[in-house]
N, C-alpha and C positions, 0 to 999 in steps of 0.2 A: 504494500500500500504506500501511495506515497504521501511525504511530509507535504503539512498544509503550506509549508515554502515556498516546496517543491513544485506543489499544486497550482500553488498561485500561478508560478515562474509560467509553468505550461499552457494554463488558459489564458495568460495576457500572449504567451508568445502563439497561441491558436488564433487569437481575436486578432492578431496583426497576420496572421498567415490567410484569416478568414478575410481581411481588407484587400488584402491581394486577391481573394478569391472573386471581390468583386470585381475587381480590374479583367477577370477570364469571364465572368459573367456578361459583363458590358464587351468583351470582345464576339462571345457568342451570340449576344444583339446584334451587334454588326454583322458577323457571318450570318444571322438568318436573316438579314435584312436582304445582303446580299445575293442569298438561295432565295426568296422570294421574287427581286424582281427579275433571276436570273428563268427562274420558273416560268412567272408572268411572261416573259419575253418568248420563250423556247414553245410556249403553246398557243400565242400569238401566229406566232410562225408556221405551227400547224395546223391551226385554222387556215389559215391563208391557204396553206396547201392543199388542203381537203376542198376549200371553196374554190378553188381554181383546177382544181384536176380535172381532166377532160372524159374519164370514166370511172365509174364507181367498184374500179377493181386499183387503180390510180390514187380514189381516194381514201379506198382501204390501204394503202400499203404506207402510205402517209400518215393517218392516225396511226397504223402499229409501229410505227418507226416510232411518234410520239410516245406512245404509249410503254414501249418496249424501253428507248430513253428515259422516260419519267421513272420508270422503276428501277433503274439500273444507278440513275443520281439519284434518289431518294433514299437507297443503300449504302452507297457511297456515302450523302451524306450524314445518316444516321449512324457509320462507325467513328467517320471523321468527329462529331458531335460527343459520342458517347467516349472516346478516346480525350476528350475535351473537360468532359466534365470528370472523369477518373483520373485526370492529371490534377487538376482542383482541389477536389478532395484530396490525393495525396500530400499536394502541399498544403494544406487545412490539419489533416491531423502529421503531420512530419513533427512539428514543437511535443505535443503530446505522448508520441509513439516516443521520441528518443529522452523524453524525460523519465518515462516509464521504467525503458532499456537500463539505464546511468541507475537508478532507482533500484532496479532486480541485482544490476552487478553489486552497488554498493552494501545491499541486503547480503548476497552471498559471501560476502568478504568477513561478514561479521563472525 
């Protein structure tokens, strides 16, 4: 268990680990901002294509292409994302975990 020092030490150095977390929060605003209008744009574009295709074997092949891309970035960026926020968190409990660590060694020395 660790000393109420100890304790303090780690949850003031979490609550600055967690200030930073907001700086990857507010980055992951801008990335979705960015997959959004990157989104909006890319099905713009297959509209277009489906309403200009000159047959309806044309303009099926044009929605699958959208549709086929839509799922293939939407994956992409759901790892990218998730890889995002598990960086976060680790640096959020990084202060915690290694006070804990220092804490267990210094317990076994006794």
């Amino acid at each position: 268990m660790l000393q109420a020092s100890d304790e303090l030490k780690a949850m003031v150095a979490a609550a600055q680990a967690a200030g930073a977390g907001l700086k990857g929060a507010a980055d992951l605003a801008a990335r979705t901002s960015a997959v959004v209008a990157r989104e909006t744009e890319t099905a713009r574009q297959a509209l277009d294509a489906v309403t200009h295709a000159r047959t309806p074997v044309e303009a099926m092949m044009a929605q699958s292409a959208w549709a086929t891309g839509a799922a293939t970035r939407a994956f992409e960026t759901s790892l990218s994302f998730g890889a995002a926020l598990m960086q976060t968190q680790a640096e959020v409990w990084a202060p915690i975990h290694a006070a804990a660590t220092e804490n267990a060694k210094r317990l076994r020395k006794r």
